[in-house]
DRENMAR-209208 format. One record per residue: x negated, y negated, z negated of N, C-alpha, C in turn; residue number from 1. Coordinates in steps of 0.001 Angstrom, whole numbers, plus 500000, padded with zeros to 6 digits. Last residue first. Example, Ala and Ser with C-alpha at 12.3 -4.5 7.8 and 13.67 -1.06 7.14 Angstrom:
<pts>
[pt [487150 502250 492920] [486330 501060 492860] [487100 499970 492130] 2]
[pt [486810 505690 492200] [487700 504500 492200] [486800 503300 492200] 1]
</pts>
This chain:
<pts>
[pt [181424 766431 294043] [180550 767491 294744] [179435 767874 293940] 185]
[pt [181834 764095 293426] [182350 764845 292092] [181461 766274 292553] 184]
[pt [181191 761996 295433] [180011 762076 294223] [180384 762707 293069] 183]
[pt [182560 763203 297577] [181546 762814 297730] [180843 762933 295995] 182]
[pt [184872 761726 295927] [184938 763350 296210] [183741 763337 296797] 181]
[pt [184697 759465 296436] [185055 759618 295050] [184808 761357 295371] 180]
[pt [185309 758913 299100] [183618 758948 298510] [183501 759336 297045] 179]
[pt [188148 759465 299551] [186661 760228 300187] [185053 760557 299586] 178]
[pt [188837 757430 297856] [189316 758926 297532] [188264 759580 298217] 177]
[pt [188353 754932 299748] [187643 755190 298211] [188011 757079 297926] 176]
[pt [189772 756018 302219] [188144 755625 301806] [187608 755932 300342] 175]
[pt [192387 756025 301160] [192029 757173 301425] [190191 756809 301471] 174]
[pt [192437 752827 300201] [192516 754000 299474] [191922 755232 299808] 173]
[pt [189720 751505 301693] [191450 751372 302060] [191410 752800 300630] 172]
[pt [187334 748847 300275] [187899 750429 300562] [189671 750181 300932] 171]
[pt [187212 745485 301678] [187854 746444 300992] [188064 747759 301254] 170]
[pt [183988 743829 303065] [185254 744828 303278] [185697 745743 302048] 169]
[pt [182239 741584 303315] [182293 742180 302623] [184030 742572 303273] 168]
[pt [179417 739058 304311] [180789 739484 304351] [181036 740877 303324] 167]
[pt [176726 737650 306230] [177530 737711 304849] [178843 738097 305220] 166]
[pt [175015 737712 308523] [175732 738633 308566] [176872 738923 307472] 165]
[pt [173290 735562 307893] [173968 735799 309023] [175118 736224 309291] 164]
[pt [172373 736014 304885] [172906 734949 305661] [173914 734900 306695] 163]
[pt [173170 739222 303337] [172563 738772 304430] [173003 737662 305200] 162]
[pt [174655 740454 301754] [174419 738909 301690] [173727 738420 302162] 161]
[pt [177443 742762 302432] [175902 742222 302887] [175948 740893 301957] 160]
[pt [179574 745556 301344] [179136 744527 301488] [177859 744151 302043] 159]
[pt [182134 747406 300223] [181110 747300 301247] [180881 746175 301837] 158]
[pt [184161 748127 297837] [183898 747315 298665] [182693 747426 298917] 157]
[pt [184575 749833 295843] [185654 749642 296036] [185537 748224 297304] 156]
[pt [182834 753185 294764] [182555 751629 295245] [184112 751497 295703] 155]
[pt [183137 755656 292019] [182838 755117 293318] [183281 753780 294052] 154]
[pt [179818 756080 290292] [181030 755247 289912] [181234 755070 291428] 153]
[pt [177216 757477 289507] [178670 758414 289678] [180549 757524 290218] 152]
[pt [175660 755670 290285] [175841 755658 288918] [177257 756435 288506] 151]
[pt [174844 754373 292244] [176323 753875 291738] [176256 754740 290608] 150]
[pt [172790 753874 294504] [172836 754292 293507] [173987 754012 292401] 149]
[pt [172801 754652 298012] [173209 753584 297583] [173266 754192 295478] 148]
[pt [170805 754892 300480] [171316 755437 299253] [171422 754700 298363] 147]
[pt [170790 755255 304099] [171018 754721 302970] [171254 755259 302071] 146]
[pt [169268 754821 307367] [169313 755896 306136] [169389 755255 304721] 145]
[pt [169775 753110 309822] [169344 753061 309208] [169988 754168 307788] 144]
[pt [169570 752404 313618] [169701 753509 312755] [169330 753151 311197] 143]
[pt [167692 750133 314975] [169369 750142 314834] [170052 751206 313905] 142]
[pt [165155 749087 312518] [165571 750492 313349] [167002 750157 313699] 141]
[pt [163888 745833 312859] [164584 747043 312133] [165010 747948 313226] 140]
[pt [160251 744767 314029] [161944 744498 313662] [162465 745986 313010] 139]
[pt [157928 744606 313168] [158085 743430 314389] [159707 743260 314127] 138]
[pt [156817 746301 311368] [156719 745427 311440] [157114 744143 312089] 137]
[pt [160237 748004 310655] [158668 747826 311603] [158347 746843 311471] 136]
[pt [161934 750170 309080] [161841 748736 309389] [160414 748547 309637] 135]
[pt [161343 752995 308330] [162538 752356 309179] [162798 751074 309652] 134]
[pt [159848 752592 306003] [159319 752648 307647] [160046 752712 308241] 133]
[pt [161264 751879 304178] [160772 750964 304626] [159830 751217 305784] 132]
[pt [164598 753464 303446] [163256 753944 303636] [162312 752675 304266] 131]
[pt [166253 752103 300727] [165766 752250 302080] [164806 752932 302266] 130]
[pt [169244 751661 298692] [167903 752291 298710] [167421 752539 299878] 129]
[pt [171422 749076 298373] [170299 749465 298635] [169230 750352 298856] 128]
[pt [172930 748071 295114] [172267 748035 296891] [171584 748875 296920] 127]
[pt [175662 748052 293763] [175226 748597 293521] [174206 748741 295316] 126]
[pt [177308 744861 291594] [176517 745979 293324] [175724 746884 292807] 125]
[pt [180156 744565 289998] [178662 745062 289867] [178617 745802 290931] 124]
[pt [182735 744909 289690] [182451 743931 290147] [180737 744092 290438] 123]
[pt [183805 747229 288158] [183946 746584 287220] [183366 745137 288194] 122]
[pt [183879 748801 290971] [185105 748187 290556] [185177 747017 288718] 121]
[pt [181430 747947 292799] [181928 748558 291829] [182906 748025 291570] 120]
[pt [180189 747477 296135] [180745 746522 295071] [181318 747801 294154] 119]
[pt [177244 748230 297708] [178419 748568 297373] [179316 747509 295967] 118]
[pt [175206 746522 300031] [175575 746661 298742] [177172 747286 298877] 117]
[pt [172153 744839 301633] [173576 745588 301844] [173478 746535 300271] 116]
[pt [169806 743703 301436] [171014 742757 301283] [172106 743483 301406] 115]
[pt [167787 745128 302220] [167936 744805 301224] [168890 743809 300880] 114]
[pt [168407 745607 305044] [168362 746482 304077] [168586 746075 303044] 113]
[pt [167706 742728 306511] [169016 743034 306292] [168827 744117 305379] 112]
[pt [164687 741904 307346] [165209 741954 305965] [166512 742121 305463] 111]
[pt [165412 741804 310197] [164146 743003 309393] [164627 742774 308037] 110]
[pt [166804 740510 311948] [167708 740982 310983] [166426 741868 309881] 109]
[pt [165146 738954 313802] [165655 738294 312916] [166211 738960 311655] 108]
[pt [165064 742503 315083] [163603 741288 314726] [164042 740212 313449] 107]
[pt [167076 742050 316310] [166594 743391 315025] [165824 742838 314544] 106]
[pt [167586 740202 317919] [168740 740204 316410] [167960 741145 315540] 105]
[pt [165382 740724 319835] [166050 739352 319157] [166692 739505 317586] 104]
[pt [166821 743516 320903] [165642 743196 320028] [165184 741887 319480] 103]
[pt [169756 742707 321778] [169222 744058 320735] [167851 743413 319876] 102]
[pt [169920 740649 324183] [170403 740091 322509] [169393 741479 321121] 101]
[pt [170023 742440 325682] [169548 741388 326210] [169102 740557 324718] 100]
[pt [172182 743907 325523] [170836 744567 324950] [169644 743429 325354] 99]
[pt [174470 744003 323316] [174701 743191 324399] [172485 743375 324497] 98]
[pt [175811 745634 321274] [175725 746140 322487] [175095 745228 323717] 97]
[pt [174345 746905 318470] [174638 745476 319390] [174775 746058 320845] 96]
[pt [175150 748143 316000] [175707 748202 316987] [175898 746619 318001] 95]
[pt [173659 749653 313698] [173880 748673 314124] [174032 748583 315572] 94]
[pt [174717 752143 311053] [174845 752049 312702] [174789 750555 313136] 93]
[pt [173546 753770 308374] [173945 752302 308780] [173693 752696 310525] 92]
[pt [174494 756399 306828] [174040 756062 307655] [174568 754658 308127] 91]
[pt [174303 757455 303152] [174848 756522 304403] [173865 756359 305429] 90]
[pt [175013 758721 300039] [174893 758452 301357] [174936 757661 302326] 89]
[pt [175269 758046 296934] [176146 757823 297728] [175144 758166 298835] 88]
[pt [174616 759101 293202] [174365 758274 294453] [175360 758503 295633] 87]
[pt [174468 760977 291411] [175237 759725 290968] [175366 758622 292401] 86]
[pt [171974 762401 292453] [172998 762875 290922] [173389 761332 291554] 85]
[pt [170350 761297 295318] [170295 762184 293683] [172255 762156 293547] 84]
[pt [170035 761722 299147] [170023 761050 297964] [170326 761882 296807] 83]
[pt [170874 762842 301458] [171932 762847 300851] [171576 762128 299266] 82]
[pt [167861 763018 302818] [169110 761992 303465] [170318 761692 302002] 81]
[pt [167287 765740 302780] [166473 764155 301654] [167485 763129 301756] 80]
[pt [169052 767380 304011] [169475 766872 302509] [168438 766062 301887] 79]
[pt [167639 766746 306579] [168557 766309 306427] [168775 766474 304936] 78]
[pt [164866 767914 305664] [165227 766465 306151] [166309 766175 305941] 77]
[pt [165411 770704 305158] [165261 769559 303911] [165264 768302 304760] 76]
[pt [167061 771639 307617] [167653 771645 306427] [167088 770870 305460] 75]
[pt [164431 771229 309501] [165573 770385 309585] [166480 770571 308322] 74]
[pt [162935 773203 307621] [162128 771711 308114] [163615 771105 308748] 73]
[pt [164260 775624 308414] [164554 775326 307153] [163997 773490 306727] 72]
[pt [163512 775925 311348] [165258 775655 310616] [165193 775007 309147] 71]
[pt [161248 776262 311199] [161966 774616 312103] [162958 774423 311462] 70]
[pt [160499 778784 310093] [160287 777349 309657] [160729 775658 309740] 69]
[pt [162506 780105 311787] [162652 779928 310509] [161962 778769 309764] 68]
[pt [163085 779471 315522] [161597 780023 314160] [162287 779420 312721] 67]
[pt [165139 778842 316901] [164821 779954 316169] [164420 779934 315688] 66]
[pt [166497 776149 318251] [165369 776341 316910] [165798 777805 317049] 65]
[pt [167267 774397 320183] [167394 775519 320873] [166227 776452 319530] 64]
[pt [167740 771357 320374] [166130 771757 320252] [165901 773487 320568] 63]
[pt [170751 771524 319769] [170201 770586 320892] [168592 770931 321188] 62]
[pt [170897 773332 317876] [171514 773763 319145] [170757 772765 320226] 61]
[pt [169525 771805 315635] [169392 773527 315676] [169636 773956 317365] 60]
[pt [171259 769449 315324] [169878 769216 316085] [169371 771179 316196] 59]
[pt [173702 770392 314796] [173087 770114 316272] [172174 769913 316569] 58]
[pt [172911 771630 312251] [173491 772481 313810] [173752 771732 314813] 57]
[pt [172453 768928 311108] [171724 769904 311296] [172036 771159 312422] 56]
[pt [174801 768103 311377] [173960 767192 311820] [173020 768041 312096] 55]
[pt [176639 769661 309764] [177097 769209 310737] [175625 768683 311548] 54]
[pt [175549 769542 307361] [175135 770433 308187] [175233 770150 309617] 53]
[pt [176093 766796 306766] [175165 766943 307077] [174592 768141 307360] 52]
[pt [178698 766513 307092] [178230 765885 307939] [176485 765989 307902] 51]
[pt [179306 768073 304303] [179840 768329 305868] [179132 768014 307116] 50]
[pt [177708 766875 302449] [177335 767941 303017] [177985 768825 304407] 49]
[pt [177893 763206 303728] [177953 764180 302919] [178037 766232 303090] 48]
[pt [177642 760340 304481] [177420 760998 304637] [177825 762318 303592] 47]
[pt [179470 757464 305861] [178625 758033 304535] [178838 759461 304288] 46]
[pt [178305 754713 308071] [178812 756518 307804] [178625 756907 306481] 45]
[pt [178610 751672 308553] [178461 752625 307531] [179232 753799 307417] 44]
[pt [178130 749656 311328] [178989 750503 310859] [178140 751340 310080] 43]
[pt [178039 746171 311987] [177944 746867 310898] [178554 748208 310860] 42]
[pt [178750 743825 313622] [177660 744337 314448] [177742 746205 313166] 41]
[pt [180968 742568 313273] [180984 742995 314662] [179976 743662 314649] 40]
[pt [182311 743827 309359] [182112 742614 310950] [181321 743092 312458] 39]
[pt [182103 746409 309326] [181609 745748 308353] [181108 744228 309757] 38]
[pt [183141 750182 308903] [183052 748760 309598] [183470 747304 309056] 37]
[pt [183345 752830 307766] [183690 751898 307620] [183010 750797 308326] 36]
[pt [183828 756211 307463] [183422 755344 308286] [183944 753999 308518] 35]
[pt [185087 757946 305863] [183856 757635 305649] [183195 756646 306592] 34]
[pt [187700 758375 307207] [187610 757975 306164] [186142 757154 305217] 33]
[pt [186161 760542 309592] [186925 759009 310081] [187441 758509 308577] 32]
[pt [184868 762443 308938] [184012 761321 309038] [184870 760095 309018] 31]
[pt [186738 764519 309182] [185797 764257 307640] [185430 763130 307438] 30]
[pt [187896 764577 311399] [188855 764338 310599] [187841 764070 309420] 29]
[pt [185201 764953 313029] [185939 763814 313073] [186630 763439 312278] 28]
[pt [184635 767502 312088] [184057 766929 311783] [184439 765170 311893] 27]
[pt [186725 768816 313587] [186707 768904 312078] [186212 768245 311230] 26]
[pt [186029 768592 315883] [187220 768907 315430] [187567 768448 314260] 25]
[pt [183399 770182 315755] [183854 769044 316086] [184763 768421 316370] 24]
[pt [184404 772945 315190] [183742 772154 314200] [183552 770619 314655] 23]
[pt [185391 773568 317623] [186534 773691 316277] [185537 772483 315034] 22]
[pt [183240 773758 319536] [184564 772536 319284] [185411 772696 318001] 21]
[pt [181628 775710 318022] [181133 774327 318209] [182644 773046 318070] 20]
[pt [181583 778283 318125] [182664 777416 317220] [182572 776088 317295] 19]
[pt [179350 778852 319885] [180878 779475 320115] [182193 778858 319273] 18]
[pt [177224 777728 319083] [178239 777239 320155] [179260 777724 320523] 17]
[pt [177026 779052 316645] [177551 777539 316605] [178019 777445 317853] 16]
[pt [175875 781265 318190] [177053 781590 317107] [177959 780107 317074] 15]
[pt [173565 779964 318890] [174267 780916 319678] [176102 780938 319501] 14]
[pt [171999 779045 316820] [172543 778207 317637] [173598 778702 318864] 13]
[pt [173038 780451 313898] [172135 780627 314550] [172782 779742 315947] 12]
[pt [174120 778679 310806] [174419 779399 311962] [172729 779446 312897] 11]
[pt [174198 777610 307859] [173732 777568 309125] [173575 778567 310119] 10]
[pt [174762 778961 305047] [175765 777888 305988] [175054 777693 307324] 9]
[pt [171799 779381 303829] [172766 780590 304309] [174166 779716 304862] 8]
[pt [170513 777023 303222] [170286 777972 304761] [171292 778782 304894] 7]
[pt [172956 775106 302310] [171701 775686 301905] [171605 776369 303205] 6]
[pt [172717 771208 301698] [173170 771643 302446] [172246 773513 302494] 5]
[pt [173516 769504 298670] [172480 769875 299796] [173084 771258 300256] 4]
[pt [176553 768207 297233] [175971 769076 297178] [174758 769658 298628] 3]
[pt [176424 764456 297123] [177137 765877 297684] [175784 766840 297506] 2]
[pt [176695 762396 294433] [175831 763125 295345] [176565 764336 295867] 1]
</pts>
């Protein structure tokens, strides 16, 4: 689990836009290890207190927040995101671009959540934790909020067993080293 993100790290939206590019800058070099891709349609961000202030000073700058209550109402949303003790982060990105195809595949795919998994290095998944109003009755969110429970142990493959979509990708080293620092935080 990365450490939640506290009010005193958040900028006033003024201040952020003056550092804005340095931090997006910065934020690329954090994310591009944490961002893994998982056959044509699958990308897993995994998140962590960088990326999730990060997330928070933009929605702060993009909504234009002063009132103290808004600020601190985006600070616990975003660290519900980051999951307990021993867990992992993630944002799932489903990426169909062909939009003719989008709501078809979300619809068919509603039970994909529960088929995505981290592989442990003793071989043991570790799937899953969803929010289930993220998935609608009719189909799934292209956005999806993950916590994956590993048990401090970090994953050495990213996986589905979702029919369709079955497959599975090897951490590259610097990956695994990322998320391994992720759950020492």
């Amino acid at each position: 689990m990365s450490r939640p993100v506290s009010r005193q790290e958040i900028l006033d939206y003024e201040t952020y836009e003056e550092q804005r590019s340095a931090a997006r800058e910065r934020m690329l070099a954090v994310k591009a290890p944490r961002r893994i891709h998982l056959g044509e349609y699958l990308t897993f961000l995994f998140e962590n207190t960088d990326t999730m202030r990060y997330q928070i000073q933009e929605m702060i700058r993009v909504e234009r927040l002063v009132k103290e209550s808004l600020i601190r109402h985006e600070i616990e949303t975003y660290n519900a995101l980051l999951g307990g003790k021993g867990e992992l982060a993630c944002s799932l990105l489903i990426g169909i671009t062909d939009a003719g195809r989008r709501k078809e595949l979300l619809t068919a795919w509603r039970d994909l959540p529960r088929h995505l998994y981290l592989r442990l290095e003793d071989g043991e998944r570790a799937y899953a934790r969803f929010d289930p109003e993220q998935v609608g009755e009719d189909r799934l969110s292209a956005v999806q909020y993950l916590v994956f429970p590993t048990g401090g142990r970090a994953p050495v493959a990213v996986g589905t067993d979702f029919p369709p979509l079955d497959g599975e990708v090897e951490l590259t080293p610097e990956q695994r080293r990322a998320l391994e620092e992720d759950l020492a935080s």
